[in-house]
GUDOFI-424249 format. One record per residue (C-alpha): residue number from 1; y, z, x. Coordinates in Angstrom, 3 decimals, always signed. Layout:
BEGIN
NUM,Y,Z,X
...
//
This chain:
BEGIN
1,+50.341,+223.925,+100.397
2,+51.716,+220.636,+101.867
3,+53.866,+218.895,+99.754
4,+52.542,+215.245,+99.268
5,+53.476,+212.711,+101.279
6,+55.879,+210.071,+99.715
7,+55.391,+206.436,+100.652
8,+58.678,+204.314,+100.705
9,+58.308,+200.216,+100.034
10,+58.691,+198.719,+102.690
11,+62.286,+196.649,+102.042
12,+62.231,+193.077,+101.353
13,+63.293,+190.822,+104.193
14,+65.718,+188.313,+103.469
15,+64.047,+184.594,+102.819
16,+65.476,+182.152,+105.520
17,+66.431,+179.051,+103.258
18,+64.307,+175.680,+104.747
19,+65.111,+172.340,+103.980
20,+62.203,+169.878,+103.231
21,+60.898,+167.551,+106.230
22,+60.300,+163.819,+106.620
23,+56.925,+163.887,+108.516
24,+55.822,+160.736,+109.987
25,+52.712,+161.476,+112.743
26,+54.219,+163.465,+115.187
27,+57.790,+163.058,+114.228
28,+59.292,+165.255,+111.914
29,+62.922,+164.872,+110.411
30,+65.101,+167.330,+108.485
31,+65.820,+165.721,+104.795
32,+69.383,+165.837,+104.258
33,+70.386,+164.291,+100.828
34,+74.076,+163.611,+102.088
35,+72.733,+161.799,+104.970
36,+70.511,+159.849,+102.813
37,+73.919,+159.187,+100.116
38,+75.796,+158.288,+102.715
39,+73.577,+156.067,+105.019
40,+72.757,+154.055,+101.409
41,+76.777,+153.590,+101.031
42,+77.218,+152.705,+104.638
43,+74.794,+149.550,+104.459
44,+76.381,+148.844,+101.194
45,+79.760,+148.699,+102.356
46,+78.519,+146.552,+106.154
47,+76.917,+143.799,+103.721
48,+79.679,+143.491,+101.799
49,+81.924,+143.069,+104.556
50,+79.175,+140.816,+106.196
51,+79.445,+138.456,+102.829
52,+83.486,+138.913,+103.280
53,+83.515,+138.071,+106.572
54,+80.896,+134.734,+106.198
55,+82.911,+133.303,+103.449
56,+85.772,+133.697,+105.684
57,+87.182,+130.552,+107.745
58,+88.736,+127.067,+107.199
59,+86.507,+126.193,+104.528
60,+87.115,+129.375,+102.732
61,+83.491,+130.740,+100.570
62,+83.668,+133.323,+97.327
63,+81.043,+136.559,+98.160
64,+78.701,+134.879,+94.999
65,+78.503,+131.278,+97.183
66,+77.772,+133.659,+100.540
67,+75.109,+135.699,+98.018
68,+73.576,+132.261,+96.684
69,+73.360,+130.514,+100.157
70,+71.995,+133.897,+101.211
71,+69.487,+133.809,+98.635
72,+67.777,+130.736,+99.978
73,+70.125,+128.787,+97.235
74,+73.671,+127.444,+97.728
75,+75.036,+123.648,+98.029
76,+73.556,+122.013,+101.684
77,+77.375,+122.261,+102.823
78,+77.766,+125.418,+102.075
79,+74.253,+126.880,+104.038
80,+75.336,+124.827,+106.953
81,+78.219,+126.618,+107.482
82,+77.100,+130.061,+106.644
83,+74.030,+129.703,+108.197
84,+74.459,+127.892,+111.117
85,+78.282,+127.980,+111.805
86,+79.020,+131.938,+110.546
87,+75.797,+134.323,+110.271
88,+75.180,+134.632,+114.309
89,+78.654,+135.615,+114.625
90,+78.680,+138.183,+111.722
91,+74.989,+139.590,+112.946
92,+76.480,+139.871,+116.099
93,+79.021,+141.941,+114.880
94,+76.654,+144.279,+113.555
95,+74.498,+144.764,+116.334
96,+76.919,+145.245,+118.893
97,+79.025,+148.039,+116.585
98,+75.484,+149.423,+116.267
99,+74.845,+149.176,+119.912
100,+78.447,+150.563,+120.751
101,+78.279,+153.436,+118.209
102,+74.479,+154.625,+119.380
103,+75.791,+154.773,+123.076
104,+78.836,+156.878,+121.529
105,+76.519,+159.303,+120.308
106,+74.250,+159.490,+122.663
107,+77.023,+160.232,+125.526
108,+78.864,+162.742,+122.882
109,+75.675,+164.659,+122.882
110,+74.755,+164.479,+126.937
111,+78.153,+165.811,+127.494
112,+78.609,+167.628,+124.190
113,+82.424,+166.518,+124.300
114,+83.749,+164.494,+121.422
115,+86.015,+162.262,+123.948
116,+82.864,+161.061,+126.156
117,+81.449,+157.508,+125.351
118,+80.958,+154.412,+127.515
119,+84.554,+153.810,+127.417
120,+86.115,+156.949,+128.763
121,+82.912,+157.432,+131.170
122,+83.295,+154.330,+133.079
123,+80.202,+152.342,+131.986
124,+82.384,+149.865,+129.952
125,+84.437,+149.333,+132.773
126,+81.896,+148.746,+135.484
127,+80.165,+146.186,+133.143
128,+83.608,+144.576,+132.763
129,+84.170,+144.684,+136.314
130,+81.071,+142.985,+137.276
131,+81.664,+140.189,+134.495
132,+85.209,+139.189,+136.044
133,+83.955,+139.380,+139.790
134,+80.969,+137.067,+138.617
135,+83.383,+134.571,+136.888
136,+85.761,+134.776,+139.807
137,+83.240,+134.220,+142.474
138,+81.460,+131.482,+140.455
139,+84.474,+129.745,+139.811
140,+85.768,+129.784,+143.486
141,+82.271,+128.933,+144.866
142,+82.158,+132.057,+147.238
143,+79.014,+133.736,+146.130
144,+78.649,+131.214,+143.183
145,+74.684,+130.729,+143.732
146,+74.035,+133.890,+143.830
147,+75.668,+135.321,+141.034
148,+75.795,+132.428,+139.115
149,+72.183,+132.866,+138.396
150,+72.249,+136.076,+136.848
151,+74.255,+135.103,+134.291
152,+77.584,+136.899,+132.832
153,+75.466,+138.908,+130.061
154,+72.994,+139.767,+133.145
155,+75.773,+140.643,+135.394
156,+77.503,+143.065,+133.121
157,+74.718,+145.032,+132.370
158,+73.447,+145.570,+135.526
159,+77.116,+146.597,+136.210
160,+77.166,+149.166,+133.545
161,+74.284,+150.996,+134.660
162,+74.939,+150.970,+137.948
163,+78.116,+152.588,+137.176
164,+76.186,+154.964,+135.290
165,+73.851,+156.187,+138.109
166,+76.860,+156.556,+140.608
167,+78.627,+158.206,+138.067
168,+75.516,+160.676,+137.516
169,+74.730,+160.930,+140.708
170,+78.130,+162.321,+141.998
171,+78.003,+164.482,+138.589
172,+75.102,+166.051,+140.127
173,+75.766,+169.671,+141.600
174,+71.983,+171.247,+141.383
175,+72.395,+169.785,+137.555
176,+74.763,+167.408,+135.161
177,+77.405,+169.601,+133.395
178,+79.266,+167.858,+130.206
179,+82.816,+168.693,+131.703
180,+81.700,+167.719,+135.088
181,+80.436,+164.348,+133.765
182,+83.436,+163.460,+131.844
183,+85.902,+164.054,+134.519
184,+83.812,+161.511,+137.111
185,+83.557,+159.042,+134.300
186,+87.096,+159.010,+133.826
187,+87.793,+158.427,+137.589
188,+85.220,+156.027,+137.920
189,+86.776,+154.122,+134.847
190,+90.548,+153.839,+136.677
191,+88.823,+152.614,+139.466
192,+87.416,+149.836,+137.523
193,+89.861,+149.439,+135.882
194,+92.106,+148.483,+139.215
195,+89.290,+146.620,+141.194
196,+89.082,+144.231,+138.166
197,+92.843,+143.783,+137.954
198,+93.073,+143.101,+141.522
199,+90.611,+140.510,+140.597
200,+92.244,+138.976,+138.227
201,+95.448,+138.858,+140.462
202,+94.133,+137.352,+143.369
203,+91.774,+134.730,+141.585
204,+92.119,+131.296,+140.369
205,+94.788,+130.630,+137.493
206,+91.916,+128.931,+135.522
207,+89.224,+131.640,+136.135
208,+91.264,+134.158,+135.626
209,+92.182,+132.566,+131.946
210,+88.270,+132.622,+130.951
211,+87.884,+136.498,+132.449
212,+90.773,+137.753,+130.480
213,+89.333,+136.058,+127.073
214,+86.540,+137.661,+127.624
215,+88.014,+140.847,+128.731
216,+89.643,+141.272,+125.952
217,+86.198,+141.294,+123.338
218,+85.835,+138.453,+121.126
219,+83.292,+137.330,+118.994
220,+84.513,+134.095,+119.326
221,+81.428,+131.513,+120.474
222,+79.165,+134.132,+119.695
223,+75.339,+132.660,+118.838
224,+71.758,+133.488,+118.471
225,+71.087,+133.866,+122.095
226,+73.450,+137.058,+121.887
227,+72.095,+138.096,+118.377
228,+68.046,+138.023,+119.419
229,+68.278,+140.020,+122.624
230,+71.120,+142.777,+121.399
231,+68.535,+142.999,+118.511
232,+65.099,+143.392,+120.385
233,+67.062,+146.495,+122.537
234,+68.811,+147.727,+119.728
235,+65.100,+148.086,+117.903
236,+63.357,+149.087,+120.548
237,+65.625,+151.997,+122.006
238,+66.969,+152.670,+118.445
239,+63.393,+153.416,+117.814
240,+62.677,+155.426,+120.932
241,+65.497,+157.049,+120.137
242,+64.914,+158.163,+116.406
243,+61.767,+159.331,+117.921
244,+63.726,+162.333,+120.486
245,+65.750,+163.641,+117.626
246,+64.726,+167.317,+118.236
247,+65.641,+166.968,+122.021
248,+69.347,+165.758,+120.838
249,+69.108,+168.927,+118.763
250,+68.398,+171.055,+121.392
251,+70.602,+169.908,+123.417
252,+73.765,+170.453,+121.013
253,+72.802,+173.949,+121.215
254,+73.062,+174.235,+125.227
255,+71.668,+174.399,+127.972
256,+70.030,+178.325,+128.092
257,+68.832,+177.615,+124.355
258,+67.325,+173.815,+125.289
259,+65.554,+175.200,+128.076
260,+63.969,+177.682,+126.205
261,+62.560,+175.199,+123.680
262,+60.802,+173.637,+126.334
263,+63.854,+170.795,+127.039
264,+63.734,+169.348,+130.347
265,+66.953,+169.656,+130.408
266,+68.297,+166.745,+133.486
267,+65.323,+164.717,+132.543
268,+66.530,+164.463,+129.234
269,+70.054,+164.061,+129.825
270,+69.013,+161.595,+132.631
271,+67.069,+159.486,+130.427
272,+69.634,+159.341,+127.464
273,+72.413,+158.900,+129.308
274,+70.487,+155.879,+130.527
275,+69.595,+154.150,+127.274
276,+73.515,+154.972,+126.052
277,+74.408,+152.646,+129.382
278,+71.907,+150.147,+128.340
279,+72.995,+149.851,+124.731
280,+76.464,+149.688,+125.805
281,+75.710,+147.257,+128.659
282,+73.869,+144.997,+126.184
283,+77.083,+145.135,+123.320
284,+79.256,+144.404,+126.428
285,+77.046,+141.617,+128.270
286,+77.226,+140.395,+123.866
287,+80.399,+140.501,+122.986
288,+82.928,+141.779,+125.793
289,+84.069,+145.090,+126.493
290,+85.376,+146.151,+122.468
291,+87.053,+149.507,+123.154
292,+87.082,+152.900,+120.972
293,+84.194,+151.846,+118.924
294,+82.023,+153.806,+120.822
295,+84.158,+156.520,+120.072
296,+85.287,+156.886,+117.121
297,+81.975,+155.692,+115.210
298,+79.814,+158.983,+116.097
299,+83.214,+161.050,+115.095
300,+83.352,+159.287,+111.843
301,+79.864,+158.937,+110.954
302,+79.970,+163.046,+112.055
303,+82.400,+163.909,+109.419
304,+81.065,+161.987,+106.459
305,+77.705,+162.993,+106.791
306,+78.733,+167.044,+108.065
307,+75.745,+167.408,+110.885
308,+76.324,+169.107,+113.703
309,+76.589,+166.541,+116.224
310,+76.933,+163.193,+116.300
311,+73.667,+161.395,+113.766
312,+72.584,+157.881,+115.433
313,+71.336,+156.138,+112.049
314,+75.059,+157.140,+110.263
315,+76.772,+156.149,+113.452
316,+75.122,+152.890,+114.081
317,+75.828,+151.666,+110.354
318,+79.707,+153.152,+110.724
319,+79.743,+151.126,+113.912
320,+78.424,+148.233,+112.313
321,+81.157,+148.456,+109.272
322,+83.760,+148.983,+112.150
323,+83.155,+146.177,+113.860
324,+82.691,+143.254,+110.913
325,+86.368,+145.106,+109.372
326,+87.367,+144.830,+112.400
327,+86.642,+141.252,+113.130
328,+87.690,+140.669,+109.882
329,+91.117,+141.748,+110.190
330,+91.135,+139.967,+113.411
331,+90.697,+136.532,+112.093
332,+93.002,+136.906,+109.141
333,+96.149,+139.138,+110.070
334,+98.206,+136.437,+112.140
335,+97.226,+132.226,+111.464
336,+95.524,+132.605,+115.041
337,+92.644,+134.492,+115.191
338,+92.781,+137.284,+117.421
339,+89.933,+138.931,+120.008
340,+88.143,+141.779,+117.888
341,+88.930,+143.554,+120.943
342,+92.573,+143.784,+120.038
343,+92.015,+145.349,+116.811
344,+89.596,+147.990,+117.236
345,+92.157,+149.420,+120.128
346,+94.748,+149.282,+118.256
347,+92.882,+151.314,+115.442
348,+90.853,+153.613,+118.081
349,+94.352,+154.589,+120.134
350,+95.720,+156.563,+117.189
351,+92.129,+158.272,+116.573
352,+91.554,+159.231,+119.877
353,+95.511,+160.863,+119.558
354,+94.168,+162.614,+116.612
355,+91.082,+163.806,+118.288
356,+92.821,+165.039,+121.168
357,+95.491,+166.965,+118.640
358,+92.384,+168.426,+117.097
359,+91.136,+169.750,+120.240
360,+93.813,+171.552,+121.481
361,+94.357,+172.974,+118.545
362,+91.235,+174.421,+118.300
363,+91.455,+175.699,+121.968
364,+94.988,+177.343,+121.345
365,+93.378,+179.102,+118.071
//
């Protein structure tokens, strides 16, 4: 006789934790309860600072006044000034850290390099480059029609992208590599950087005062007509954006892995690198060029919310906070105000030493 044969259960396969999804049509986001926390504590702390910053000035306002006026209440006086004099400049603030800090992440993730953003790539410079040439020429009267009627905001961001699309296109070696794409950038942005400084040097004394004002990013002036059209492209790409989430994941994993979820890989890259150029155009054509926001944003916003790579909601709203501090500081450090320009390179220098530190460290371990 045969002994019996002995069936063995079949062992249990280990569950695969999930996390719940947002689901909204055909998008679908990952619910992340310290992304949630921390986005909540982020717009806290930018309309604080917003309320700081509009009860700053010569006629000085507590945060309940700027609350009140806010509120659709307030003294007359007192909603003249913060509405008319001081909220386009402090909305402006917002939207162009938001603008700067998108474009951050959205070049940190083409490249998948913490340094990259409009900055270090170029695009920042190329916008600033066109600015000065069209002040320069306008001022002089060579070119001055011509020029003159596109307009400074105009100028620099067609300047910025087409910075971006040379700096693409000589990138391009059958593809776009990250590494590849940093190291044109980075020439492309010492060119720049020496075409608009032989600008400066060989133009009028009294144009080249007004280029390097605005060279140096100020918020100074600032109204509605830069608030309403950084707003409209800050909504609409912002949107668009929100909307490609999964590609930005994919694309964090590399290439091999993006292709195989069905990423087209230099479309992709191709199309966000062009709406980080247009964001950072727009912020640029706003506000002047406002360096290491674009940086250090994305890095900041990565580390308090712990994704892994760069989140655009967290980075626009640490942008945001960046930028009114920032602007802040700059009008109550010294009895002069300073460009918001100066401050945010002064803070962004150390953090891009750090983040250089913290890379070769990790490449010596």
């Amino acid at each position: 006789m045969t002994a019996p044969a002995t069936t063995h259960p079949a062992p249990d396969r280990p569950t695969v934790p999930s996390r719940p999804a947002l689901r909204l049509g055909p998008i679908s986001l990952v619910w992340r309860p310290r992304m949630v926390v921390v986005c909540l504590a982020l717009v806290v702390a930018t309309f604080l600072l917003l309320c700081v910053g509009l009860g700053r000035g010569d006629y000085p306002l507590s945060v309940p006044q700027v609350l009140a006026v806010l509120a659709g209440g307030g003294e007359q006086l007192d909603r003249f000034i913060v509405l008319e004099l001081r909220l386009p400049r402090g909305l402006a603030a917002v939207l162009v850290g938001a603008a700067l800090a998108v474009s951050g992440a959205l070049t940190q993730t083409v490249s998948r390099n913490p340094l990259a953003s409009p900055d270090i790539l170029g695009i920042t410079a190329g916008a600033s480059a066109a600015a000065v040439a069209l002040i320069v020429a306008t001022g002089s009267g060579v070119l001055g029609g011509a020029l003159g009627a596109l307009g400074l905001p105009l100028a620099a961001l067609l300047g910025g992208l087409l910075t971006a699309a040379a700096v693409y296109v000589l990138a391009w070696r059958g593809g776009v590599e990250g590494f590849r794409l940093v190291l044109i950038g980075i020439g492309a942005n010492a060119l720049f950087v020496a075409l608009t400084n032989w600008m400066l040097v060989s133009a009028d004394i009294n144009d080249v005062s007004q280029a390097q004002v605005w060279l140096t990013g100020s918020l100074n002036g600032a109204g509605w007509s830069q608030v309403v059209p950084t707003a409209l492209a800050l909504a609409v790409l912002g949107g668009w954006l929100v909307t490609g989430a999964f590609t930005m994941g994919a694309l964090r994993l590399g290439d091999d892995t993006a292709r195989s979820l069905g990423v087209r890989l230099q479309t992709q890259r191709a199309v966000l690198l062009l709406s980080a150029c247009a964001l950072a155009g727009i912020a640029t054509a706003a506000a002047g060029p406002i360096g290491f926001v674009a940086l250090a944003a994305p890095q900041v916003a990565l580390r308090l919310v712990r994704s892994p790579g760069p989140p655009l909601i967290a980075s626009a709203l640490t942008g945001a906070a960046l930028v009114v501090a920032a602007d802040i500081l700059a009008r109550t450090v010294l009895p002069v105000a300073l460009p918001v320009g100066l401050v945010t390179s002064a803070l962004g220098g150390p953090f891009l030493l750090y983040l250089l530190v913290r890379s070769n460290r990790k490449v010596s371990v």
